[in-house]
N, CA, C and O of each residue as an XYZ file, in Angstrom:
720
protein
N      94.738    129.273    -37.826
C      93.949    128.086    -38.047
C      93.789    127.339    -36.733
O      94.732    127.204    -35.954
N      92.514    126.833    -36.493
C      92.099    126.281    -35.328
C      91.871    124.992    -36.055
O      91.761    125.006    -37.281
N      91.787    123.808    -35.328
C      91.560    122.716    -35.140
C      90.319    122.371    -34.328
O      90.455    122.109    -33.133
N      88.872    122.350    -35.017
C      88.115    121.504    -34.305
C      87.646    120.461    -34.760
O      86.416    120.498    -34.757
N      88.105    119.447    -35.193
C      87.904    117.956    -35.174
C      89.523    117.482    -35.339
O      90.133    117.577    -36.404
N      90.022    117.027    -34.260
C      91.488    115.968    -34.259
C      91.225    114.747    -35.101
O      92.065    114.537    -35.976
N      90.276    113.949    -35.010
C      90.225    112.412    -35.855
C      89.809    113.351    -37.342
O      88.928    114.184    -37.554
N      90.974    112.722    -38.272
C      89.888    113.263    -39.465
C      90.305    112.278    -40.487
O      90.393    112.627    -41.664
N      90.619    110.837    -40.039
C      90.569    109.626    -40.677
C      91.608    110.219    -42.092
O      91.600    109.332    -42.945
N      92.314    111.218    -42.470
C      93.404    111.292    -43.664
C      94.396    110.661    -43.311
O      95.097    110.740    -44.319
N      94.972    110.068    -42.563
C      96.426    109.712    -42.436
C      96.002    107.972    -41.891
O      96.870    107.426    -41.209
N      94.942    107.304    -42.139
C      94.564    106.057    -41.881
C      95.741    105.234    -43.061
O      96.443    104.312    -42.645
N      95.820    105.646    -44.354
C      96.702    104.770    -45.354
C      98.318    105.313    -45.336
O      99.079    105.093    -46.278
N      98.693    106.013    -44.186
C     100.341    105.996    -44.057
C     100.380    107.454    -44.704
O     101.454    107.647    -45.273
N      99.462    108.575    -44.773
C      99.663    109.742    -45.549
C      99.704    110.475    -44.691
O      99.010    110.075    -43.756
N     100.402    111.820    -44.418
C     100.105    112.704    -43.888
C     100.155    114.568    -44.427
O     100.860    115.201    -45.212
N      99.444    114.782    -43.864
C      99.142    116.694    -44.649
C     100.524    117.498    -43.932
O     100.855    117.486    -42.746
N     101.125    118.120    -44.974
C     101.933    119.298    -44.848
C     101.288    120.794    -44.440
O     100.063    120.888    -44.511
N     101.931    121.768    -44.088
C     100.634    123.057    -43.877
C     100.578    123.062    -45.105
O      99.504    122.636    -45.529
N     101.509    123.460    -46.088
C     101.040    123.903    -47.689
C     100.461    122.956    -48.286
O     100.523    122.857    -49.511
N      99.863    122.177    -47.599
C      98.602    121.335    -48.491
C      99.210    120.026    -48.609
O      98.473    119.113    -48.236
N     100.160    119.746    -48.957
C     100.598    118.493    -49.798
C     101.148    117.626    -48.375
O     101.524    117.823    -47.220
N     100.853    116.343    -49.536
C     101.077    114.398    -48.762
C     102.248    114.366    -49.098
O     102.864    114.804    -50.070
N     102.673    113.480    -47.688
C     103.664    112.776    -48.006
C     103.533    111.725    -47.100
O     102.552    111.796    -46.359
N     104.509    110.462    -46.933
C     104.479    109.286    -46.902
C     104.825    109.786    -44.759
O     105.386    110.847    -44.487
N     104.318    108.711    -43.521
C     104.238    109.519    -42.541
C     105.867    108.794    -42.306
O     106.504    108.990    -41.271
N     106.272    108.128    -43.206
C     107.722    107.330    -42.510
C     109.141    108.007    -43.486
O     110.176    107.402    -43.767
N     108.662    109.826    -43.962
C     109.451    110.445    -44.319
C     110.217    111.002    -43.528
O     109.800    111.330    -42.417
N     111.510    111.240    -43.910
C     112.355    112.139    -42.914
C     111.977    113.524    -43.072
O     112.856    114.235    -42.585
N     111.456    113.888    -43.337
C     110.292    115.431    -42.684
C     109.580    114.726    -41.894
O     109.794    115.213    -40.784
N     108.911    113.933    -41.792
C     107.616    113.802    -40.421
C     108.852    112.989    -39.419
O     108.998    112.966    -38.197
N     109.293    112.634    -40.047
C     110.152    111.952    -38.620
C     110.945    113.135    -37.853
O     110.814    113.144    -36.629
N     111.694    114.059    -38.397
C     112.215    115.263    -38.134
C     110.897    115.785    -37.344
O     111.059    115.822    -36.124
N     109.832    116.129    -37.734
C     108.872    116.823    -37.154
C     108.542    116.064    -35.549
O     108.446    116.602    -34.447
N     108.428    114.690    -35.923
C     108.489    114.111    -34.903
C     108.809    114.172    -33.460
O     108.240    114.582    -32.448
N     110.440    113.355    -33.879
C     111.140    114.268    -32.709
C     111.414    115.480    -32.220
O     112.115    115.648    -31.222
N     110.946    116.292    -32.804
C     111.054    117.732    -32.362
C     110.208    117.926    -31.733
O     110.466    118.454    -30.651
N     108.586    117.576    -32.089
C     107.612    117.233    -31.279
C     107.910    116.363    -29.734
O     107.520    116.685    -28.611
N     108.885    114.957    -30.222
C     109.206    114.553    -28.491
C     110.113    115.286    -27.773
O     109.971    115.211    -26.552
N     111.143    116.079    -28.241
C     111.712    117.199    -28.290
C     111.066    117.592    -26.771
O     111.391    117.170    -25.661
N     110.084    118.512    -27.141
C     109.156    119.849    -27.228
C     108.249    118.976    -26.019
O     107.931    119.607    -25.011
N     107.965    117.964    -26.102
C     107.548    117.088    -25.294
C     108.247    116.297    -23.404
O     107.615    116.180    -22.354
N     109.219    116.054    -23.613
C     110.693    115.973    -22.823
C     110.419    117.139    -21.978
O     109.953    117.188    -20.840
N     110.992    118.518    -23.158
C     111.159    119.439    -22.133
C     109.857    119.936    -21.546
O     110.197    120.670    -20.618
N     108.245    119.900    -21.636
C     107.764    119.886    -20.722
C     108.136    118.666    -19.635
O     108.729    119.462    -18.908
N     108.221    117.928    -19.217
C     108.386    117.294    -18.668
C     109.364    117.374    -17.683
O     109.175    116.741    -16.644
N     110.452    118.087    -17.829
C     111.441    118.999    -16.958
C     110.905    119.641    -16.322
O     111.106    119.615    -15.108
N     109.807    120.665    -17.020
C     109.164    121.601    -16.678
C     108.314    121.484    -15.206
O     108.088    122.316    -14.327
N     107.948    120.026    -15.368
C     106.794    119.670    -14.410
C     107.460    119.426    -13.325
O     106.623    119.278    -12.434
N     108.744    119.277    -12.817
C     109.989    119.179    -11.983
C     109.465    120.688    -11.253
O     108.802    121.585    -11.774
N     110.160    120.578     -9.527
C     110.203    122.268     -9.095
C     111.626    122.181     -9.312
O     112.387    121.216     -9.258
N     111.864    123.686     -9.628
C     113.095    124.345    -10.815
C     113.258    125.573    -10.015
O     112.305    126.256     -9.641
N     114.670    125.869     -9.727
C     115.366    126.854     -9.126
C     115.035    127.857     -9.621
O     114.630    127.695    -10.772
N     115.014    129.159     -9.163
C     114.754    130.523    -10.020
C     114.793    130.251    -10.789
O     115.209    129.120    -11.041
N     114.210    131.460    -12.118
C     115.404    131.776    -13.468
C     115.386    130.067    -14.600
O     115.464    129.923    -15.820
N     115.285    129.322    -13.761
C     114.911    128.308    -14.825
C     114.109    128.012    -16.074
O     114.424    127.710    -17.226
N     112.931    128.208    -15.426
C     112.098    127.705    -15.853
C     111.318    128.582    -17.147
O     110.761    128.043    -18.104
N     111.423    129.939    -16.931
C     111.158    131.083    -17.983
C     112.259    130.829    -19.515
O     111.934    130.992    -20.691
N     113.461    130.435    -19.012
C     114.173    129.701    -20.806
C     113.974    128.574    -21.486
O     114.409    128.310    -22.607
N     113.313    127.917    -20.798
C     112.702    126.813    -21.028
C     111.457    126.650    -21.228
O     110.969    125.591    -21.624
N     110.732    127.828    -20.938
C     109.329    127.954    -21.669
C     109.387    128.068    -22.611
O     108.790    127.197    -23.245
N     110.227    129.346    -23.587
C     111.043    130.335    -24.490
C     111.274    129.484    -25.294
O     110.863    129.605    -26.448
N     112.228    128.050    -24.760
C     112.933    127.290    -25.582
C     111.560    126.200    -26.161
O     111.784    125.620    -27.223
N     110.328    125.966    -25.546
C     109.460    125.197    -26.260
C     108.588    125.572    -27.142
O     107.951    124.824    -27.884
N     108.511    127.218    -27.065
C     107.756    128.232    -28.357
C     108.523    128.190    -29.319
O     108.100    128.250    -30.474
N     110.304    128.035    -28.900
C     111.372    128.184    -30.374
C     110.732    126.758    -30.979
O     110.257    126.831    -32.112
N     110.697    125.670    -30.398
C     110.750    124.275    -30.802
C     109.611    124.038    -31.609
O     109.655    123.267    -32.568
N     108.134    124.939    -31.124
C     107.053    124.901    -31.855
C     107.088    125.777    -33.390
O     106.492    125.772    -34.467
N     108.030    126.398    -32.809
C     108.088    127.148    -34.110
C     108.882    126.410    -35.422
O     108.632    126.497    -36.624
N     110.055    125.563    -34.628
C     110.605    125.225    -35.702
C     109.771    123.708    -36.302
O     110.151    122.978    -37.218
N     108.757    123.589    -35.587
C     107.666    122.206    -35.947
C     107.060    123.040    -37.130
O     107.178    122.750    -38.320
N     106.655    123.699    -36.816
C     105.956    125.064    -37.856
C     106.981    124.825    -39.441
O     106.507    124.389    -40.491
N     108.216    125.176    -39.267
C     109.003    125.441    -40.199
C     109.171    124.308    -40.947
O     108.821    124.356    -42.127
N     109.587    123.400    -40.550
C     109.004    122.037    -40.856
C     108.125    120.821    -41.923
O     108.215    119.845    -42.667
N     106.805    122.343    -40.929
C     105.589    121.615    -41.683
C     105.423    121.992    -42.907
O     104.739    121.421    -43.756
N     106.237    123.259    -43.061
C     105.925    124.468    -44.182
C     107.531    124.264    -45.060
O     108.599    124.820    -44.806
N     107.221    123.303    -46.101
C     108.674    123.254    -46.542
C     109.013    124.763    -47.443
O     108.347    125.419    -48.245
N     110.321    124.908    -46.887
C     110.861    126.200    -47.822
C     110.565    127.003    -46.999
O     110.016    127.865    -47.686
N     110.521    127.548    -45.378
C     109.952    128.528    -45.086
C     110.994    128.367    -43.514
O     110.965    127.376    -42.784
N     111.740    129.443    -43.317
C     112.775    129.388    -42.150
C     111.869    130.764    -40.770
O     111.292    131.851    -40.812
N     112.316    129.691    -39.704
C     111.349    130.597    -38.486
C     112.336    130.523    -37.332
O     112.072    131.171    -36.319
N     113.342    129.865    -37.382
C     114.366    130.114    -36.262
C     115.134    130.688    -37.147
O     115.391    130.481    -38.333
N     115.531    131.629    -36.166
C     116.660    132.762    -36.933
C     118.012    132.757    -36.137
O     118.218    131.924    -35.255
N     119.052    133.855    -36.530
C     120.114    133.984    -35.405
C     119.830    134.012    -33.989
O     120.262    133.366    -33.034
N     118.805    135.136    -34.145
C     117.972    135.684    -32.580
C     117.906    134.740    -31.561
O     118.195    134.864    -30.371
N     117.284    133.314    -32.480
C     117.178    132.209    -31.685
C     118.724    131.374    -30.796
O     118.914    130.933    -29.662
N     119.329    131.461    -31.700
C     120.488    131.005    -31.282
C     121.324    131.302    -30.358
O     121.919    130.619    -29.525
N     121.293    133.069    -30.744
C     121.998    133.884    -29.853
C     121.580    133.976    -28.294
O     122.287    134.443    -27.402
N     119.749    133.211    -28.093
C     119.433    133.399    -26.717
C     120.126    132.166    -26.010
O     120.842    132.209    -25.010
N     119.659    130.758    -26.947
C     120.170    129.788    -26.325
C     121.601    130.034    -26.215
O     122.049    129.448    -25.229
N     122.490    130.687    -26.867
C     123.863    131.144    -26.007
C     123.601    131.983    -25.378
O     124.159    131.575    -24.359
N     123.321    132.597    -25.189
C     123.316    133.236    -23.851
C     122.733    132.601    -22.514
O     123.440    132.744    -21.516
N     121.727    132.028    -22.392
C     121.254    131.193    -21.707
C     122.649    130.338    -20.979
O     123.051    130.539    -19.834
N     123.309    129.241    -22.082
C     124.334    128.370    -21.672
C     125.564    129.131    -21.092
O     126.458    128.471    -20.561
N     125.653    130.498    -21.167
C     126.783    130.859    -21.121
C     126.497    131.557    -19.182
O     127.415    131.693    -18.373
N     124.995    131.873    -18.904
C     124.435    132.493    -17.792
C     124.907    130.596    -16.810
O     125.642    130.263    -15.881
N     124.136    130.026    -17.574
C     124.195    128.667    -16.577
C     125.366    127.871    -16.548
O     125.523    126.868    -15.851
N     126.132    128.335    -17.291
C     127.458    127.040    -17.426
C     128.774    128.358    -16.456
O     129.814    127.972    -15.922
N     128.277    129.903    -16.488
C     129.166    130.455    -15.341
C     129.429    129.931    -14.154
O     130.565    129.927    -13.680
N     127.878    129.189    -13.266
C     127.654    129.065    -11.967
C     128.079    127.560    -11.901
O     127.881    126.962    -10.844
N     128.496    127.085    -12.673
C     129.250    125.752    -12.562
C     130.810    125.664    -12.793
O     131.517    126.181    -13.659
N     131.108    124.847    -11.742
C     132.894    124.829    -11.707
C     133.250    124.051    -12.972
O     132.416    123.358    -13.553
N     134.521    124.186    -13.384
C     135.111    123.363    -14.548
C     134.607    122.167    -14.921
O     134.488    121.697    -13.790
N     134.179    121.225    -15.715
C     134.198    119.945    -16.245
C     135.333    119.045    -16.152
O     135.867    118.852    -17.244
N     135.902    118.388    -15.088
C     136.919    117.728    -15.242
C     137.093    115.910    -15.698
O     138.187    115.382    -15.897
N     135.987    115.312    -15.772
C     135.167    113.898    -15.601
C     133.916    114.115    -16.515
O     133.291    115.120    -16.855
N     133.797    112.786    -16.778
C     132.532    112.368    -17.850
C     131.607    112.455    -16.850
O     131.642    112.000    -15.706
N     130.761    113.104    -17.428
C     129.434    112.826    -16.226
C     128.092    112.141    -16.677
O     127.744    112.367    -17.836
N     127.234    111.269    -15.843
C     126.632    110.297    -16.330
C     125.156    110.819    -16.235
O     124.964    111.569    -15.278
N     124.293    110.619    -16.879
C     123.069    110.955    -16.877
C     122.380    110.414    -15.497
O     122.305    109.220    -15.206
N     121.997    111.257    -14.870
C     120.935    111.102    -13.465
C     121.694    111.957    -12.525
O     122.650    112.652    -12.867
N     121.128    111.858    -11.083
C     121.300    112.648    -10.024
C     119.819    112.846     -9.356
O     119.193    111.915     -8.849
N     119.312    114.310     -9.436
C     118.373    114.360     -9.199
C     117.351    114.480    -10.006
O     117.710    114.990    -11.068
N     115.932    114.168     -9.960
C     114.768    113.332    -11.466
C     114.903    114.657    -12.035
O     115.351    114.478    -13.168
N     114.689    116.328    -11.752
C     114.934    117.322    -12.834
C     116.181    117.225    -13.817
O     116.171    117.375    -15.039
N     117.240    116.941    -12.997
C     118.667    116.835    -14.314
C     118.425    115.649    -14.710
O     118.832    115.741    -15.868
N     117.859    114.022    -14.540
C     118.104    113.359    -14.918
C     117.056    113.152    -16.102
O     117.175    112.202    -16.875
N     115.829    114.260    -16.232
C     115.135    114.640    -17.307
C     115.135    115.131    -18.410
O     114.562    114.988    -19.490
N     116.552    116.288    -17.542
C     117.085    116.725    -18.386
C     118.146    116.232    -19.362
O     118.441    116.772    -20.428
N     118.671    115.141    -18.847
C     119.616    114.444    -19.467
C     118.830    113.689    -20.605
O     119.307    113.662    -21.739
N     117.744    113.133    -20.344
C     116.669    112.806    -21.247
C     116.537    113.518    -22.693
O     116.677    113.257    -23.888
N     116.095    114.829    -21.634
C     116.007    115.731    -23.063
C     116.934    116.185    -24.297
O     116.764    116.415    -25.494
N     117.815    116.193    -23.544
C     119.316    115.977    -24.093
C     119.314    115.319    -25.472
O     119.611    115.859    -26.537
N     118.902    113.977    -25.254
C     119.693    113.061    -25.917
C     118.227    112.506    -27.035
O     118.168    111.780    -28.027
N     117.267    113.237    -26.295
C     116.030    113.137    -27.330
C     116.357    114.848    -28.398
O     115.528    114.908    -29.305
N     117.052    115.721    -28.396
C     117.606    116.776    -28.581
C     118.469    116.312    -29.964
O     118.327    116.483    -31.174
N     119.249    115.764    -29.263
C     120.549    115.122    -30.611
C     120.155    114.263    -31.487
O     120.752    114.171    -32.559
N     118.725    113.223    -31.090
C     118.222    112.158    -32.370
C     117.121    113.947    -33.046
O     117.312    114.183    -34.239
N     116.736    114.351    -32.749
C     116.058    115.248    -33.861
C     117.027    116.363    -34.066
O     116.382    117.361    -34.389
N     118.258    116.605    -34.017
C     119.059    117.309    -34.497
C     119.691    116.207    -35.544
O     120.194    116.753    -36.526
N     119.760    114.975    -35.544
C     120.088    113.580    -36.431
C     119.489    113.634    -37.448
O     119.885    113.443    -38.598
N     117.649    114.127    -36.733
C     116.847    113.868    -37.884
C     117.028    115.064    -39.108
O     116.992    114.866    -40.323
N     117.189    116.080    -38.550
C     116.921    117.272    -39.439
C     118.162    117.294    -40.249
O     117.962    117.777    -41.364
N     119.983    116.734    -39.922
C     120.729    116.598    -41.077
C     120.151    115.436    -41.680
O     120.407    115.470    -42.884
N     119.579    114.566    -41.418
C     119.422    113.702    -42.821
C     118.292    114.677    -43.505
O     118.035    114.745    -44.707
N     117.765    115.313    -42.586
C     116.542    115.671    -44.230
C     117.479    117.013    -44.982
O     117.576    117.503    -46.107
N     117.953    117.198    -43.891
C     118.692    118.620    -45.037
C     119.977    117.818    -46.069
O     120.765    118.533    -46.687
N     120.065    116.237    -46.159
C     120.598    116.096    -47.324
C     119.796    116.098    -48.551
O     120.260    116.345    -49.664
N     118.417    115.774    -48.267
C     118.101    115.618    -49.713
C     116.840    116.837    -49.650
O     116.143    116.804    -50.665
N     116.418    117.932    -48.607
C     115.755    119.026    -48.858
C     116.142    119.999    -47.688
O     116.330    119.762    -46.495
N     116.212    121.353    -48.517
C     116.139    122.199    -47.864
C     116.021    122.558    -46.411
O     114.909    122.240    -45.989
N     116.771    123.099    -45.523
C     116.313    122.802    -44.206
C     117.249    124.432    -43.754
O     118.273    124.837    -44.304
N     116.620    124.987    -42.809
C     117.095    126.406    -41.918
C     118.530    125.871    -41.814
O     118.790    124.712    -41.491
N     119.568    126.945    -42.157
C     120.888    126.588    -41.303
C     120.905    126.971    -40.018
O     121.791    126.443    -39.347
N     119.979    127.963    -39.298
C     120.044    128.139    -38.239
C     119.043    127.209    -37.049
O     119.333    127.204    -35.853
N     117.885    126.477    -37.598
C     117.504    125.239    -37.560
C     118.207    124.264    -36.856
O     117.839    123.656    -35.850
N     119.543    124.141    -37.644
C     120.150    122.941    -37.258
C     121.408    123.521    -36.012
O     122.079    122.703    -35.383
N     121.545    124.914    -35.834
C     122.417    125.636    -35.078
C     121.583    125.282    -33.488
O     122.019    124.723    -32.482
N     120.348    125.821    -33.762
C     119.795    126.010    -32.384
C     119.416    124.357    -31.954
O     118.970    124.173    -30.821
N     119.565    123.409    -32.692
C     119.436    122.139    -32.045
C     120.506    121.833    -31.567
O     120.499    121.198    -30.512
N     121.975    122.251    -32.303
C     123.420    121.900    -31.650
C     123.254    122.430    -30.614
O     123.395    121.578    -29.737
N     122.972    123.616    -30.099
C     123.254    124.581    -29.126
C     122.416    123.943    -28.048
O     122.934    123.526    -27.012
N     120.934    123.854    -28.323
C     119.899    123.395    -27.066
C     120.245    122.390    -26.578
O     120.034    122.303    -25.368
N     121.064    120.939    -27.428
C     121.942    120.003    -26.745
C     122.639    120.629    -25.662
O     122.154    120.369    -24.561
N     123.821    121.518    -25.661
C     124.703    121.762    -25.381
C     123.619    122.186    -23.891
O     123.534    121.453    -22.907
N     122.888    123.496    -24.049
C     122.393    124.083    -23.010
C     121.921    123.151    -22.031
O     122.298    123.291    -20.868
N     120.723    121.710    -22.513
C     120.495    120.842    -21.354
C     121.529    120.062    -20.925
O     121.319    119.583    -19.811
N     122.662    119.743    -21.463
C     123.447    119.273    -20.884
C     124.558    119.868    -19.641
O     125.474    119.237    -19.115
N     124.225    120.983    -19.440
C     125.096    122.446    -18.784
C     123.382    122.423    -17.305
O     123.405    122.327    -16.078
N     122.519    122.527    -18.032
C     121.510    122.715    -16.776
C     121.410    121.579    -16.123
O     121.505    121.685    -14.900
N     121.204    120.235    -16.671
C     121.268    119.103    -15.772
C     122.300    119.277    -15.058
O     122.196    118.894    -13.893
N     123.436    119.810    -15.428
C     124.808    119.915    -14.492
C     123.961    120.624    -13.160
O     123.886    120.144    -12.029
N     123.239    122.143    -13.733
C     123.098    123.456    -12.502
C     121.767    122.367    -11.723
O     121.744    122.366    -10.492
N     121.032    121.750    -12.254
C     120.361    121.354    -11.758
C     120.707    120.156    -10.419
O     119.918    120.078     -9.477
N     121.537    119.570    -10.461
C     122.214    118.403     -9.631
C     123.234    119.383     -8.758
O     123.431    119.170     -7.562
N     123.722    120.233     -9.314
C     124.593    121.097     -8.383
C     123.124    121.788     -7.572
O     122.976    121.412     -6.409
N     122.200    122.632     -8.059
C     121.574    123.366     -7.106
C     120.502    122.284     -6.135
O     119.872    122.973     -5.333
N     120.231    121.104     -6.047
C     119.955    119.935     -5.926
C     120.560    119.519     -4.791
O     119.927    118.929     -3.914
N     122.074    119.835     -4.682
C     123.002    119.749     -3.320
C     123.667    117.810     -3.652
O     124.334    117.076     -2.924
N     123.127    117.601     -4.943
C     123.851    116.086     -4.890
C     125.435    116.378     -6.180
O     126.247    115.477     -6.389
N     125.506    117.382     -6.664
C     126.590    117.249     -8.131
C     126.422    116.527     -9.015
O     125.358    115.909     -9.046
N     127.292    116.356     -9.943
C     127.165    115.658    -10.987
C     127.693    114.091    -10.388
O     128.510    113.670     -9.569
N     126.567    113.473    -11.454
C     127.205    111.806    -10.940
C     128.083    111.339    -12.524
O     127.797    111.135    -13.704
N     129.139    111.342    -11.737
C     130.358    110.883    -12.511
C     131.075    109.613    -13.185
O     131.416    108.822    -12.306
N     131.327    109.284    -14.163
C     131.509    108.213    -14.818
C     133.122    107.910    -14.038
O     134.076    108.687    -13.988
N     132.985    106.160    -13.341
C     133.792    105.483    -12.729
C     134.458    104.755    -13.926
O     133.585    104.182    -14.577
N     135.647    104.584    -14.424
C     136.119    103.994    -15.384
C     136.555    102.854    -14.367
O     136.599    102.964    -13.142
N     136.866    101.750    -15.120
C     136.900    100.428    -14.639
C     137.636     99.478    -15.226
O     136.919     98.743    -15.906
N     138.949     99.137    -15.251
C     139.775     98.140    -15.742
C     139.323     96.705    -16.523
O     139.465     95.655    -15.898
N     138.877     96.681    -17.649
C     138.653     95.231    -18.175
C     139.572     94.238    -17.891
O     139.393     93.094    -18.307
């Protein structure tokens, strides 16, 4: 299905179309879930537009077709499109990028250089639509692996903003604790 007319004045009274046809209200936790997955999916271009060390930038393409897909899944209640497969790349991915980084010993703070500190972005726009999708999977149906590959893609931008500030030549900028 192609889209040629974007304005099509249905969603003017707070409604919006599902793929399988049917309305629902646009301040449901399905469109809000869809949402952020959309700013999601959004974010990580925006990393994208950063220059990115080798090898970067090709899992992170990967990772915004998974994200479209799971907008897809989404739209289509009852219908699962991230699978293990999915999961198993984003581990692998975290496990390729979190090798070339030394231990975690300190909290580390979002920023450094604008690619990790985008990424830190994405991050945390990552965990409110991984938020969104357990509230909707309390009261409908939702992929269990869905909600796997959002835990995981957290995990992964938070490991690349690391490689990113390390390959960057500045490290991670580290949380100073401070005596009240």
């Amino acid at each position: 299905m192609r889209l040629t007319k974007i304005s099509t004045r249905t969603g003017d009274e707070g409604k919006t179309g599902l793929g399988d046809g049917s309305r629902v209200g646009k301040d449901s936790l399905r469109i809000a879930a869809i949402g952020d997955v959309d700013e999601l999916n959004s974010s990580i271009g925006l990393v994208l537009s950063e220059h990115l060390p080798d090898g970067l930038k090709a899992p992170l393409v990967a990772i915004q077709h998974d994200l479209f897909e799971l907008g897809a899944e989404l739209c289509l209640p009852g219908q699962s499109r991230i699978g293990a497969n999915h999961v198993s790349r984003i581990d692998e991915n975290l496990e390729k990028a979190n090798a070339r980084l030394s231990p975690l010993r300190e909290f580390v703070l979002p920023g450094g250089a604008r690619s990790a500190a985008l990424c830190h972005l994405a991050r945390t726009v990552c965990r409110r639509a991984e938020r969104s999708l357990v509230a909707l999977s309390g009261i409908e149906q939702v992929g269990p692996e869905s909600l796997r590959y959002l835990n995981r893609l957290s995990d992964f931008l938070f490991v690349l903003a690391r490689l990113l500030n390390k390959e960057s030549g500045n490290g991670d900028v580290l949380w100073q604790p401070r005596a009240c």
